[in-house]
Backbone as CSV, one residue per row, in Angstrom:
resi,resn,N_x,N_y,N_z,CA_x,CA_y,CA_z,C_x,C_y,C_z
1,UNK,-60.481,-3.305,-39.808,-59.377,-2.437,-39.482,-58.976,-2.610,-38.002
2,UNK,-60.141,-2.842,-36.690,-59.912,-2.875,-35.768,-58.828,-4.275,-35.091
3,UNK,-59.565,-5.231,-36.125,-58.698,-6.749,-36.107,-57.276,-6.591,-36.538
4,UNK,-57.315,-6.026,-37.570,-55.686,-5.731,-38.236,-55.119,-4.871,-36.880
5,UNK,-55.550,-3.837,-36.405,-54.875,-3.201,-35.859,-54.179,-3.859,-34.153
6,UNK,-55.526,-5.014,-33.892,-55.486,-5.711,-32.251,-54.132,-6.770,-32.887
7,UNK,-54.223,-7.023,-34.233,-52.895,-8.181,-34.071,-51.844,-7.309,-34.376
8,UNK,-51.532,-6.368,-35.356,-50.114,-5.546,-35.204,-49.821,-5.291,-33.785
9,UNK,-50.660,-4.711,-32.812,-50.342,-4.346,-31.816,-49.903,-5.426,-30.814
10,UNK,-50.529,-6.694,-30.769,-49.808,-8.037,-29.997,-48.885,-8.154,-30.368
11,UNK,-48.449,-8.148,-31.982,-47.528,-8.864,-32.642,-45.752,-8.313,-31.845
12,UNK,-46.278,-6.698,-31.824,-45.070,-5.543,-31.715,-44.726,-5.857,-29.951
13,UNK,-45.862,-6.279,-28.970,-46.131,-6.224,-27.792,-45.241,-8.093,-27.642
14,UNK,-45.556,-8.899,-27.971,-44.937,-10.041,-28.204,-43.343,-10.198,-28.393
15,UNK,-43.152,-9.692,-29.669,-42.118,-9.457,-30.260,-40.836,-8.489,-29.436
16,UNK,-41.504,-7.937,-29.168,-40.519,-6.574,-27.872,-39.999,-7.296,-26.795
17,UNK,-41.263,-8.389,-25.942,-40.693,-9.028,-24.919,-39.083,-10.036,-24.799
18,UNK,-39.169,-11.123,-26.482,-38.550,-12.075,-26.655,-36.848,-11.517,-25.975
19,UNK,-36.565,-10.478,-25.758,-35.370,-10.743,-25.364,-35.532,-10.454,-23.763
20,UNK,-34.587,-10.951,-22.736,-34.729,-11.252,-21.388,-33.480,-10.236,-21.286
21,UNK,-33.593,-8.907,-20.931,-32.177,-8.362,-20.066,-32.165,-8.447,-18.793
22,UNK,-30.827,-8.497,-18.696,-30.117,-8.830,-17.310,-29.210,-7.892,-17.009
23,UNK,-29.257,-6.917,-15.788,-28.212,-5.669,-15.440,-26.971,-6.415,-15.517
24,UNK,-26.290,-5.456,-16.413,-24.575,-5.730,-16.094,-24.161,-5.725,-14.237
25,UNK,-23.037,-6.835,-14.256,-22.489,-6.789,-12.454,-21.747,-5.505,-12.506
26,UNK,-21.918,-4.547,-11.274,-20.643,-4.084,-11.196,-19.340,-4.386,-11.326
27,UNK,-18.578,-3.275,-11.740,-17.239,-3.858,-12.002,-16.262,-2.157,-11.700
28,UNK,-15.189,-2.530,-11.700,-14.026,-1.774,-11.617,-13.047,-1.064,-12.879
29,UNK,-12.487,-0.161,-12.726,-12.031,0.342,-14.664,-10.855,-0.282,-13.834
30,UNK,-10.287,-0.396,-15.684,-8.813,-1.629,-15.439,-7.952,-0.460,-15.298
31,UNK,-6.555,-1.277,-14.727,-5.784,-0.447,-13.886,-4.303,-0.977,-15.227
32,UNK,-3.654,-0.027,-15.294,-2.225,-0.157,-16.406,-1.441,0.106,-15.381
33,UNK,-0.624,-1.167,-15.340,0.535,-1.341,-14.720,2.167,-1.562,-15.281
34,UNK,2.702,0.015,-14.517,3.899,0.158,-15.603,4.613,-1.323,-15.108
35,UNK,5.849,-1.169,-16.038,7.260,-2.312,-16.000,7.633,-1.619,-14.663
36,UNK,8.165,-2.695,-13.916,8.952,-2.787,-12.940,10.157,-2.778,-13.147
37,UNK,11.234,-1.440,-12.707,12.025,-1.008,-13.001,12.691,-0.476,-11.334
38,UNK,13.192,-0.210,-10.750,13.915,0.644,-9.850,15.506,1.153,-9.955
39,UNK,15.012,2.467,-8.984,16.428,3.419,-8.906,16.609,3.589,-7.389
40,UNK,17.682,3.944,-7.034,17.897,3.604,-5.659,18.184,5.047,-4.728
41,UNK,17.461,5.508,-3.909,17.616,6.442,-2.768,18.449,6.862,-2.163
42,UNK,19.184,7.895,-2.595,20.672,8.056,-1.890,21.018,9.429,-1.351
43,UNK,19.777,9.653,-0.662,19.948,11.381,-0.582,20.628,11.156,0.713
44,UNK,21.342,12.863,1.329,21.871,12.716,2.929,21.283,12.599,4.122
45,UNK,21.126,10.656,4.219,20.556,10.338,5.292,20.660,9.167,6.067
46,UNK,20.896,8.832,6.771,20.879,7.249,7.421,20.578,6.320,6.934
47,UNK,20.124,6.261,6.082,19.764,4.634,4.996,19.657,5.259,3.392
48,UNK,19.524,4.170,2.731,19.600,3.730,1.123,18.608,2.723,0.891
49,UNK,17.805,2.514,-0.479,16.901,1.784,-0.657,16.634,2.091,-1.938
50,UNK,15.850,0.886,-2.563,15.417,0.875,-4.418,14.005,1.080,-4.234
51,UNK,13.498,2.262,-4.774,12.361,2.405,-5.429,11.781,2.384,-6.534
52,UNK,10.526,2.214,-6.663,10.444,1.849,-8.090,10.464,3.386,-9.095
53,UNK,10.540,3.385,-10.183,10.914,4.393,-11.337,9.117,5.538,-11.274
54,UNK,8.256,4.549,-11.080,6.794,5.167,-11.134,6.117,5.541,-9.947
55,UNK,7.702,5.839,-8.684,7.279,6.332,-7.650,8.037,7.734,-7.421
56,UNK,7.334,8.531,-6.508,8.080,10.139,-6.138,8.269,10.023,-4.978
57,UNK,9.370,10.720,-5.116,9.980,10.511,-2.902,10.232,11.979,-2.721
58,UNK,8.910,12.420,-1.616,9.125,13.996,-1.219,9.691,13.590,0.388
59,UNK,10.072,14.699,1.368,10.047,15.298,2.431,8.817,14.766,2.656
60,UNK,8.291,14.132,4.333,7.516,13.988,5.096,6.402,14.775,4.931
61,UNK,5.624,15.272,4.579,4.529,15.901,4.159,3.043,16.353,5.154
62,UNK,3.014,14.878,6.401,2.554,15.309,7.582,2.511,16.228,8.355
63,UNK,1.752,16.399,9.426,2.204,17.532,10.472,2.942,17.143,11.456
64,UNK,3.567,15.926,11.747,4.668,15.833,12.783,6.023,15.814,11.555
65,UNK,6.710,16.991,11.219,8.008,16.709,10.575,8.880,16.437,11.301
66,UNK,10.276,15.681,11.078,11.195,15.101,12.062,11.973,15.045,10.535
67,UNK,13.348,15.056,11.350,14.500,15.029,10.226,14.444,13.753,9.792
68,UNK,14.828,13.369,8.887,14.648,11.939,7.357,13.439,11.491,7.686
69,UNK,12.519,11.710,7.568,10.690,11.217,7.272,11.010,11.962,6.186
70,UNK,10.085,10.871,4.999,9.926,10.823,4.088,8.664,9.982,3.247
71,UNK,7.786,10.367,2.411,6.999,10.119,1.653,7.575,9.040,0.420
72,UNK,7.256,8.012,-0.092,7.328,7.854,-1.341,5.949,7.195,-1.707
73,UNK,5.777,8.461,-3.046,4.160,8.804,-3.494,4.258,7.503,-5.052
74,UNK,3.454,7.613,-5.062,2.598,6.625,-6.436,1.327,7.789,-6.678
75,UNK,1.738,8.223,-7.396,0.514,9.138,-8.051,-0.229,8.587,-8.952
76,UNK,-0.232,7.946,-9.290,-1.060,6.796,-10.507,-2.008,6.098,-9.642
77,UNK,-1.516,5.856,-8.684,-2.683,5.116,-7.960,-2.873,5.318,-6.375
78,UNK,-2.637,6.620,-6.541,-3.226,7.678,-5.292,-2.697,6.816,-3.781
79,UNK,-2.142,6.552,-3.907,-1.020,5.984,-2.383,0.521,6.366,-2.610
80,UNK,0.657,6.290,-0.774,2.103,6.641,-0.327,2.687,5.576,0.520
81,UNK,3.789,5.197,0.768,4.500,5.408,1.789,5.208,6.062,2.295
82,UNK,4.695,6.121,3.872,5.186,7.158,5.067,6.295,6.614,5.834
83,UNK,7.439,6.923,5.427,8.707,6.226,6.527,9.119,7.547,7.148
84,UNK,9.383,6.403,8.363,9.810,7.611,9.730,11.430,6.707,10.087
85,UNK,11.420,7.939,10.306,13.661,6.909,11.046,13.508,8.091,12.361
86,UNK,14.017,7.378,13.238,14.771,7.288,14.299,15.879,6.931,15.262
87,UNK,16.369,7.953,14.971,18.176,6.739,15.845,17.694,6.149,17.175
88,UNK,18.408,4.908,17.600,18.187,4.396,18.788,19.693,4.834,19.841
89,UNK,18.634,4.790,20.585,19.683,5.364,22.068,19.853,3.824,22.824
90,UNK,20.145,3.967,23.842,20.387,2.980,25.244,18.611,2.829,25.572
91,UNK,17.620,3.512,25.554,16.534,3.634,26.262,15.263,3.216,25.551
92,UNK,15.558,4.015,24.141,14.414,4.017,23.545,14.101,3.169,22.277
93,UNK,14.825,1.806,22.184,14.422,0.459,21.126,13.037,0.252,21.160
94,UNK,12.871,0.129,22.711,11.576,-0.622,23.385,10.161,-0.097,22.954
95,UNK,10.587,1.682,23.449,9.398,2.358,23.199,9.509,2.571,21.384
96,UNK,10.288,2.050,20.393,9.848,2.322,19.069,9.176,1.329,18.738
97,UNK,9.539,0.389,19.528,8.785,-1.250,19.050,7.498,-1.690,19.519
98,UNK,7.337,-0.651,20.429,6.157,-0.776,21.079,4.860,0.110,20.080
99,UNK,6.105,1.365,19.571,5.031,2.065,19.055,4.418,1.691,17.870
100,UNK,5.480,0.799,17.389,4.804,0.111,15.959,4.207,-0.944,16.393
101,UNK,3.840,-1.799,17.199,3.187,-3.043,17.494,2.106,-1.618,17.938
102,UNK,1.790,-0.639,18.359,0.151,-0.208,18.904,-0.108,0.455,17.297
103,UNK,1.466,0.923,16.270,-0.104,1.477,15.048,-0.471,-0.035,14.305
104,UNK,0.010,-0.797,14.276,-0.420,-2.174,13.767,-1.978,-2.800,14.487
105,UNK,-1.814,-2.625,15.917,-3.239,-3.011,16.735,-4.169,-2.161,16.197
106,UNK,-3.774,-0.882,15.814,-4.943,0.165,15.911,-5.786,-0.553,14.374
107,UNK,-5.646,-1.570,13.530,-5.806,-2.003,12.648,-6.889,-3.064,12.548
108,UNK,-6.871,-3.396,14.052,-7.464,-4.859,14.479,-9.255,-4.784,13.813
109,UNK,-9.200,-3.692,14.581,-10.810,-3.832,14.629,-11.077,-3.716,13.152
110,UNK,-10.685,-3.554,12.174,-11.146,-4.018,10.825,-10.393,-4.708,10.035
111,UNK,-9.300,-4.944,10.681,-8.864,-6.410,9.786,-9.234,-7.779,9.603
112,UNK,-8.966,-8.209,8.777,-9.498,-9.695,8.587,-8.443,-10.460,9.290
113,UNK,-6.946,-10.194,8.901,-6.237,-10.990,8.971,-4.624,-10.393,9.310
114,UNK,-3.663,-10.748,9.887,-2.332,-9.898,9.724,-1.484,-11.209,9.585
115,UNK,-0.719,-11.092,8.099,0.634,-11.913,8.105,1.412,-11.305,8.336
116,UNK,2.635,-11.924,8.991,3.727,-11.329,9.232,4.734,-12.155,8.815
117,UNK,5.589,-11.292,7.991,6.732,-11.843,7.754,8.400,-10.985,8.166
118,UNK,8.774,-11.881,8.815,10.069,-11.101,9.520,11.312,-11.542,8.672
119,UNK,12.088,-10.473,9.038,13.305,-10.288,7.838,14.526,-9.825,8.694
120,UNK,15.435,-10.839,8.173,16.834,-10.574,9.158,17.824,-10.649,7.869
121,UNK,18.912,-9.815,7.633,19.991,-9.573,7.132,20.830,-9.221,7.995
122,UNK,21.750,-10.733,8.166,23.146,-10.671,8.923,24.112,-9.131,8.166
123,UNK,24.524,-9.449,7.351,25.550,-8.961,6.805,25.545,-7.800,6.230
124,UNK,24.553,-7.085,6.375,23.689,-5.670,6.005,23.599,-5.343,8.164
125,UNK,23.319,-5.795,8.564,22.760,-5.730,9.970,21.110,-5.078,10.037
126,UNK,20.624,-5.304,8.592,19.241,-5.214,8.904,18.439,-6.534,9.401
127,UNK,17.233,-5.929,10.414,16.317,-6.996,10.868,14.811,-6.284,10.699
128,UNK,13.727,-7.348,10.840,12.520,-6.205,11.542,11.296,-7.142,10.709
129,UNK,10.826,-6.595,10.456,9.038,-7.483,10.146,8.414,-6.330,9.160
130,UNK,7.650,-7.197,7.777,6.408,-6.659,7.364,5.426,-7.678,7.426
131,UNK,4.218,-6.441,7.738,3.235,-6.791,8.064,2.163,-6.732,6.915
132,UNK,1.404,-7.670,6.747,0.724,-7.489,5.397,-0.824,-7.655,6.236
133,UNK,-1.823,-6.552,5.872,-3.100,-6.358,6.783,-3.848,-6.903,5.977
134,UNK,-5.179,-8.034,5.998,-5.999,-7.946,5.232,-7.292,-7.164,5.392
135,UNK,-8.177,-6.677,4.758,-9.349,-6.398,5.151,-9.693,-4.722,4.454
136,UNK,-10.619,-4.006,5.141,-10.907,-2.526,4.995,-10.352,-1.712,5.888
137,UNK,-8.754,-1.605,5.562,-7.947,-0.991,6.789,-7.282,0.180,6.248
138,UNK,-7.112,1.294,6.712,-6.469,2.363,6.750,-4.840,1.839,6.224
139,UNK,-3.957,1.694,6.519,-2.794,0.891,5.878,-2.846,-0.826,5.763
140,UNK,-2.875,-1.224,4.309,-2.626,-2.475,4.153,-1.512,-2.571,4.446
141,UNK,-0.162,-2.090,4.552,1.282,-3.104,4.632,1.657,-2.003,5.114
142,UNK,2.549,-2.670,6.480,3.454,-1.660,7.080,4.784,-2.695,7.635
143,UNK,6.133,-2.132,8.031,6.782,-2.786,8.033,8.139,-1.986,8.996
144,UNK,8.773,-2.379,10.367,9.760,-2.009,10.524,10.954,-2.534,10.619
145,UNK,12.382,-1.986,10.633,13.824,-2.528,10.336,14.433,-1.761,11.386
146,UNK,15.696,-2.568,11.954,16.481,-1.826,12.614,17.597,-2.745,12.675
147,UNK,19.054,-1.859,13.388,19.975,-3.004,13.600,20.208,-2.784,15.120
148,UNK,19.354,-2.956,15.701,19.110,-2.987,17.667,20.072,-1.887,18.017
149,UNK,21.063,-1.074,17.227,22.040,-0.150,17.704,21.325,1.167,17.967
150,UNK,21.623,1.381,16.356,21.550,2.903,16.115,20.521,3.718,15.275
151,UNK,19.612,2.685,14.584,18.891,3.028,13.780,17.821,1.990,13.509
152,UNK,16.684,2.578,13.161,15.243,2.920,13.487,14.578,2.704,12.204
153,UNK,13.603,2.289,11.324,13.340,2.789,9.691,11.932,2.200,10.080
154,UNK,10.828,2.819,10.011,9.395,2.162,9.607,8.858,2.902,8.563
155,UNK,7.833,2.210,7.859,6.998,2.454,6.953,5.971,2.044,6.865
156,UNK,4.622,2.733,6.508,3.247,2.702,6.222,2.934,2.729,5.423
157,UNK,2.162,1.794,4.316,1.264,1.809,3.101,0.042,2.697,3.144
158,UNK,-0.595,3.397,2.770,-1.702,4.405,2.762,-2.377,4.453,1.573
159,UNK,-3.460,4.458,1.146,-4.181,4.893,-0.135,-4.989,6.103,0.420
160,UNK,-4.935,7.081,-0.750,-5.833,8.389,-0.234,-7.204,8.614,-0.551
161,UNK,-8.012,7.080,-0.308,-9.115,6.657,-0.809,-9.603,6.506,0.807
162,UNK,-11.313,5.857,0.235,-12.000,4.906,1.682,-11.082,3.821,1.208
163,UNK,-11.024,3.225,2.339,-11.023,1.905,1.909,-11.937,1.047,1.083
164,UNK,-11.552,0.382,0.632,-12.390,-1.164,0.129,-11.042,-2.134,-0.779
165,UNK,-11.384,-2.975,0.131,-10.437,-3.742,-0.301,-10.400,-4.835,-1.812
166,UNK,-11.645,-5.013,-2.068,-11.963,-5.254,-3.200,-11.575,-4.597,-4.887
167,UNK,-11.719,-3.095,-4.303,-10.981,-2.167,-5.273,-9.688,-2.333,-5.279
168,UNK,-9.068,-1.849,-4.078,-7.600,-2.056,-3.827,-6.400,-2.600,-4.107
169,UNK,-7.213,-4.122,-4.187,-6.631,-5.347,-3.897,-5.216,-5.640,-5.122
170,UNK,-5.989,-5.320,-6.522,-5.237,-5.689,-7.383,-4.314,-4.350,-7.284
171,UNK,-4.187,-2.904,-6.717,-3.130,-2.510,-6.787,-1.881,-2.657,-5.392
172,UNK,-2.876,-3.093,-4.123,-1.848,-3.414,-3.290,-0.942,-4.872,-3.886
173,UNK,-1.561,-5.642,-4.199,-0.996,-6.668,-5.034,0.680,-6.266,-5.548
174,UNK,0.113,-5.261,-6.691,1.025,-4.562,-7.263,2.045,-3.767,-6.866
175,UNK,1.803,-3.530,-5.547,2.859,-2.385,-4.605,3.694,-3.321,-4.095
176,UNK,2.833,-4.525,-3.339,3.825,-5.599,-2.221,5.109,-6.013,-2.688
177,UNK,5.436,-5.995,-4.155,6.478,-6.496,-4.247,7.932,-5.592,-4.694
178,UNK,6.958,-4.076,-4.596,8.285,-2.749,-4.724,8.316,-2.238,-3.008
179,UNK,7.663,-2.884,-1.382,7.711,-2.984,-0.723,8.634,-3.686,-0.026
180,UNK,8.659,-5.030,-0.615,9.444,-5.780,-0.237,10.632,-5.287,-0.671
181,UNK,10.785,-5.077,-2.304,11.879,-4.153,-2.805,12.689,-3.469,-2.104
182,UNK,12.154,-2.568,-1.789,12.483,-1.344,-0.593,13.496,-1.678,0.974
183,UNK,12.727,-3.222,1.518,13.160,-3.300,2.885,14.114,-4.375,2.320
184,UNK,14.528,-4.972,1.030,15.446,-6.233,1.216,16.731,-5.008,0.798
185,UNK,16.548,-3.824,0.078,17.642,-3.464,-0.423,18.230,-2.368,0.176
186,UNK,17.476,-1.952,1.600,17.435,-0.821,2.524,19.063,-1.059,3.339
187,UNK,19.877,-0.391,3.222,21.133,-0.498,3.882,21.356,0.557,4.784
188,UNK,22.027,1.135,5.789,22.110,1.783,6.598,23.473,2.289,6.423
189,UNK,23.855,3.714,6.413,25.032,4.773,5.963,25.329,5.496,7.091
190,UNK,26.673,6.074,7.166,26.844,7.289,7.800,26.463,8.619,7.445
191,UNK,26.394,9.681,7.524,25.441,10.892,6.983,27.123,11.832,7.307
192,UNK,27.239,12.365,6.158,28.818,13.600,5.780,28.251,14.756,6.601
């Protein structure tokens, strides 16, 4: 009985080992990405622009409010952009351009990388640069426009996450090109 019982017990002890597991890799839950669709921004204010259909555009929402700052939210995937306008005077081009070249630096110390791509529309009289950040940064893409006169338009990409860009990646992916959206179709108005 003792023999019968020493080989059932190898047999079960043997038999249990034959398979080798291996921990699953981490991974990420998949992300559903609506159709790309846009409607265009036409409330009473100094510029016009196409946003996409699966975005919300509130009032500035910060604690510095200023007249036309404005939010446009992505609630699906917990980011905004923060645009600020400012009319330009005789004085103050310099100090807006300055101020967006220091929130872009403030980026450095954890970026990997900054492309820049600059954008001029003669016949619109828009000009100005986006900036595409790589890395674990507080805004991946920010971008400003102006027509050296009278008007002013920047914007900030934000997720209301930590960073990690690894997570991110495939939805900034997904934003850059209702970004670009935004600044090729951004026109500048008189306000009634």
């Amino acid at each position: 009985m003792k023999k019968i019982l020493y080989i059932l017990s190898t047999l079960i002890v043997i038999s249990s080992c034959s398979k080798v597991h291996t921990p699953k890799p981490r991974g990420y839950f998949r992300i559903h990405f609506p159709e790309k669709e846009y409607v265009k921004y036409t409330e009473n204010c100094p510029y016009s622009f196409e946003y996409p259909i699966y975005a919300k555009v509130y009032p500035y929402r910060g604690e510095q409010k200023e007249k036309y700052w404005i939010d446009v939210v992505f609630p699906q995937f917990n980011a905004e952009i923060n645009i600020s306008y400012k009319e330009v005077n005789d004085t103050n081009l310099s100090i807006l351009l300055d101020n967006s070249w220091t929130f872009l630096e403030k980026h450095n110390i954890k970026a990997d990388a900054v492309v820049d791509n600059w954008f001029y529309q003669e016949e619109k009289k828009v000009y100005g640069a986006i900036f595409e950040i790589k890395g674990n940064v507080a805004s991946p893409m920010q971008f400003f426009l102006t027509d050296s006169v009278k008007h002013f338009f920047r914007g900030a990409l934000y997720f209301l996450e930590v960073p990690n860009k690894d997570s991110l990646f495939p939805v900034i992916e997904f934003i850059k090109p209702d970004i670009y959206r935004l600044v090729e179709s951004l026109e500048w108005k008189k306000i009634d």
